[in-house]
C-alpha positions in Angstrom: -5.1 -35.6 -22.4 -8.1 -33.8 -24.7 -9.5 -36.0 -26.9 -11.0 -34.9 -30.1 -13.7 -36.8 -32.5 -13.1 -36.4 -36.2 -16.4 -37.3 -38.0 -14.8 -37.0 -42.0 -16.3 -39.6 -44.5 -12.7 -39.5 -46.8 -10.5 -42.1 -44.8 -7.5 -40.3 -46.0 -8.7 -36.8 -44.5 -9.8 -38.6 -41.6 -6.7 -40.5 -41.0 -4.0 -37.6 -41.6 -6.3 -35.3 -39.2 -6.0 -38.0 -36.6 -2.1 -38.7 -37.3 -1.2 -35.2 -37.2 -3.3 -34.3 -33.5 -1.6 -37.7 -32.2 1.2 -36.4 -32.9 0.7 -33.1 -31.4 -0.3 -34.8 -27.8 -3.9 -35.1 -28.6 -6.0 -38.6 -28.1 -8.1 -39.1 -31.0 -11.3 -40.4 -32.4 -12.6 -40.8 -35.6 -15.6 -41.7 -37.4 -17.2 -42.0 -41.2 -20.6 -40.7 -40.9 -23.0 -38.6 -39.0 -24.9 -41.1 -37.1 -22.0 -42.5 -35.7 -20.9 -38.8 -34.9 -24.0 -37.9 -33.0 -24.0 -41.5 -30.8 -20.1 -40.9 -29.9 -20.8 -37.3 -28.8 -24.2 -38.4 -26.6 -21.9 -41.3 -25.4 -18.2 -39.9 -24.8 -18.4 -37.0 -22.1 -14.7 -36.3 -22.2 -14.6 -35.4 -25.5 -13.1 -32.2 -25.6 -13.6 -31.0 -29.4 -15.0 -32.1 -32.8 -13.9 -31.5 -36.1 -17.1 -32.0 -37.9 -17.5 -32.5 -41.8 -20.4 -31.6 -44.0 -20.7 -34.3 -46.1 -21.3 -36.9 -44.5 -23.1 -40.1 -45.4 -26.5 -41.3 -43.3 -26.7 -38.0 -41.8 -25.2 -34.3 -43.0 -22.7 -32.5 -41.1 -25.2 -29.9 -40.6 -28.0 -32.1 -39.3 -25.2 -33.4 -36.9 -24.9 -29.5 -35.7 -28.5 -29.6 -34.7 -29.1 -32.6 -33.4 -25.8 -32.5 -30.7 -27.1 -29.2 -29.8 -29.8 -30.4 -28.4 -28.0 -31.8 -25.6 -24.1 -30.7 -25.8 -21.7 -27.4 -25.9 -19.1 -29.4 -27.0 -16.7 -27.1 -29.4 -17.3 -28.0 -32.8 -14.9 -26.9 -35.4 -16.7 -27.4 -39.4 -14.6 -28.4 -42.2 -16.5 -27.6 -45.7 -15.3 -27.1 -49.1 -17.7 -24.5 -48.7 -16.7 -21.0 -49.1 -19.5 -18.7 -49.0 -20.0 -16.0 -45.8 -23.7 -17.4 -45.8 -23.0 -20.5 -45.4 -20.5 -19.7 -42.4 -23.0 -17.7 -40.8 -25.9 -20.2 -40.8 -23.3 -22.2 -39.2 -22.4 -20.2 -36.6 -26.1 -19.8 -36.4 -26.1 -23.4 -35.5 -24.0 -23.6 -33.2 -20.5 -24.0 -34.5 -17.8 -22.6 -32.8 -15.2 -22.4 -35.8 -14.8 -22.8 -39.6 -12.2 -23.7 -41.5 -12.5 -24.5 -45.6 -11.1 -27.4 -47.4 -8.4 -27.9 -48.6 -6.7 -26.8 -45.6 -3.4 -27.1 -43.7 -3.1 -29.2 -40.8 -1.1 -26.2 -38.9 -4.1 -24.1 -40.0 -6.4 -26.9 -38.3 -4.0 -27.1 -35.2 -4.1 -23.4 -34.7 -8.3 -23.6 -34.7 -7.9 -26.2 -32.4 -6.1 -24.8 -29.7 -7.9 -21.5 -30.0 -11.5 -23.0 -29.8 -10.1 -25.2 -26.8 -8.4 -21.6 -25.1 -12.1 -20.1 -25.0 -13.4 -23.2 -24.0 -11.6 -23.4 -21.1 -11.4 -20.1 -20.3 -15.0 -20.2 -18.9 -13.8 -22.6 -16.5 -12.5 -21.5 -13.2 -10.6 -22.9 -10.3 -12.4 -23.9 -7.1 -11.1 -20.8 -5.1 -12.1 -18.5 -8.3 -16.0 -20.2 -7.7 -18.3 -17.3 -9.1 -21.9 -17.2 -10.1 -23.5 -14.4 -12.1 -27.1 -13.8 -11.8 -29.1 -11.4 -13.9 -33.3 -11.5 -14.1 -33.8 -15.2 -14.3 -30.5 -15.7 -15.9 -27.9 -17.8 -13.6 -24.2 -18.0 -15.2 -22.1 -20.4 -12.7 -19.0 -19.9 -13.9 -16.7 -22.5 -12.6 -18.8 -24.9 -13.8 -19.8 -23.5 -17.4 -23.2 -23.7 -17.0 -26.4 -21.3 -17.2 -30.2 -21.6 -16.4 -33.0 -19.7 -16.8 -35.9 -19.9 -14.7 -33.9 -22.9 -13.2 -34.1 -24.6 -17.0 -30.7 -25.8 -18.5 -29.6 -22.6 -21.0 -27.3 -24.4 -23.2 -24.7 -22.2 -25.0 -21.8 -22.7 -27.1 -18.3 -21.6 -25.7 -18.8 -17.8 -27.5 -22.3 -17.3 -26.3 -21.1 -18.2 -22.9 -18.3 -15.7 -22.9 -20.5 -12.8 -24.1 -22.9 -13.2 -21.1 -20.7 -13.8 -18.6 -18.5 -10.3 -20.1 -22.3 -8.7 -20.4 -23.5 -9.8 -16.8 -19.6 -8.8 -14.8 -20.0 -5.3 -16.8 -24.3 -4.8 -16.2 -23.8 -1.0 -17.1 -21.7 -1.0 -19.8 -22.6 -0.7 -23.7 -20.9 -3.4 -25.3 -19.9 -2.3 -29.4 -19.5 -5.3 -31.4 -16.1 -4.7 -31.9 -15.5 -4.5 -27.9 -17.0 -8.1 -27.6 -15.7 -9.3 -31.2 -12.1 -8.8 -29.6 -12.7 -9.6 -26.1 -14.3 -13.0 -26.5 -12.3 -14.2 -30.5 -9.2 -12.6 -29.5 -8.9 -11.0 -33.1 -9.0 -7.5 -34.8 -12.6 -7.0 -35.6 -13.4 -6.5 -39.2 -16.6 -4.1 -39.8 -18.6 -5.8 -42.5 -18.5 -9.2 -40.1 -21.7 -10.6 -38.8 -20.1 -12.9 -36.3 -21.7 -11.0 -33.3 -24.4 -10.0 -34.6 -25.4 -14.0 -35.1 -24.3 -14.6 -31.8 -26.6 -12.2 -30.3 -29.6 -13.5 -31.9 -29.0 -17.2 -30.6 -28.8 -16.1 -27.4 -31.7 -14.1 -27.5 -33.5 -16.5 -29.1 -32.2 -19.2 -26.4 -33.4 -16.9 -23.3 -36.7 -16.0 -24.8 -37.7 -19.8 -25.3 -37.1 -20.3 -22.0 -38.4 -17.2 -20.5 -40.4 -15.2 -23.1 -41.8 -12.3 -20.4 -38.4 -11.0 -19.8 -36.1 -9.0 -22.6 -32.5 -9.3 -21.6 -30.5 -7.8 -24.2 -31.3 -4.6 -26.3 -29.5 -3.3 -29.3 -28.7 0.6 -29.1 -28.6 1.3 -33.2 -25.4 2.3 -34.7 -23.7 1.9 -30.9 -23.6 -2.1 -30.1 -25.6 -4.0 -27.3 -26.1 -3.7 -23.4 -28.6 -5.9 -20.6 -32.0 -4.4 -20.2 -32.1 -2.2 -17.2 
């Protein structure tokens, strides 16, 4: 059984949320403030998802983000009553793997969840499907879900995992964004989006960090994005 963490400060939110994905088969956590969030995540290592709030008391949902980045891909799904496309970027920036804005339905929130778990999973593979994907000092293993550069621990979210490992089984191929937008979200790409483009700068940022004397992905203007040859 997944379980999921639910770190929302409104006990009623918190407690429907947790009700609902019961009820739907899921085992559920829940807590009322950041700096319980970040000590269930570093302590739990079968969680499978969480739904993270921005407001939080003791510590934002946002600070949260960052900090359980630092040493987890879990899938993190943010709830905000914030609307703005900035503020969704700078969250996908940060890590997040989904948005949704309150107020919300709970089949909305269900939905989210089973699609952020689907591409989560997806980069899983069976023992007999074993694969590892190796490009410059870039090592994907794939059954696994885990990458290294240089023979450092790359950590990625689910998405930035899924774009390498389409980019490193495809070395040759020019990738648009709307290739890898509907390959890897499994939706209809809309032109003004930035989600790939944000994507592509966290991982480049991430592989430079860890080996700034190599360039692994370049952007061919107006076209989309391919590995350095």
């Amino acid at each position: 059984m997944k379980k999921i963490l639910t770190a929302e400060d409104d006990r009623e939110i918190n407690r429907l949320i947790c009700e609902y994905l019961s009820s739907q088969g899921y085992e559920t956590l829940s807590v009322l403030n950041g700096l319980d969030a970040v000590r269930i995540v570093r302590e739990q290592n079968d969680l499978s998802l969480l739904i993270l709030d921005l407001m939080l008391p003791f510590q934002s949902g946002d600070m949260v983000l960052q900090k359980i980045r630092e040493f987890s891909d879990i899938p993190v799904i943010v709830v905000s009553a914030k609307s703005e496309t900035r503020s969704k970027i700078d969250l996908i920036r940060m890590g997040a793997d989904d948005y949704i804005t309150k107020p919300f339905d709970l089949d909305e929130l269900l939905v989210r969840v089973e699609a952020v778990l689907r591409r989560y999973e997806g980069n899983s593979r069976k023992p007999e499907e074993a694969q590892v994907l190796t490009y410059k000092n870039l090592m994907l293993d794939i059954t696994a879900g885990a990458a290294t550069v240089c023979g450092k621990t790359l950590t990625l979210t689910s998405k930035e995992f899924a774009i390498l490992e389409l980019m490193l089984k495809t070395p040759t191929k020019l990738w648009s964004k709307a290739n890898l937008f509907e390959s890897v979200w499994g939706e209809n790409y809309i032109t003004d989006d930035n989600t790939v483009k944000v994507h592509m700068s966290n991982i480049r940022s991430k592989l430079k960090k860890l080996d700034p004397d190599n360039e692994y992905i370049e952007t061919v203007w107006g076209m989309g994005y391919r590995l350095v040859t």
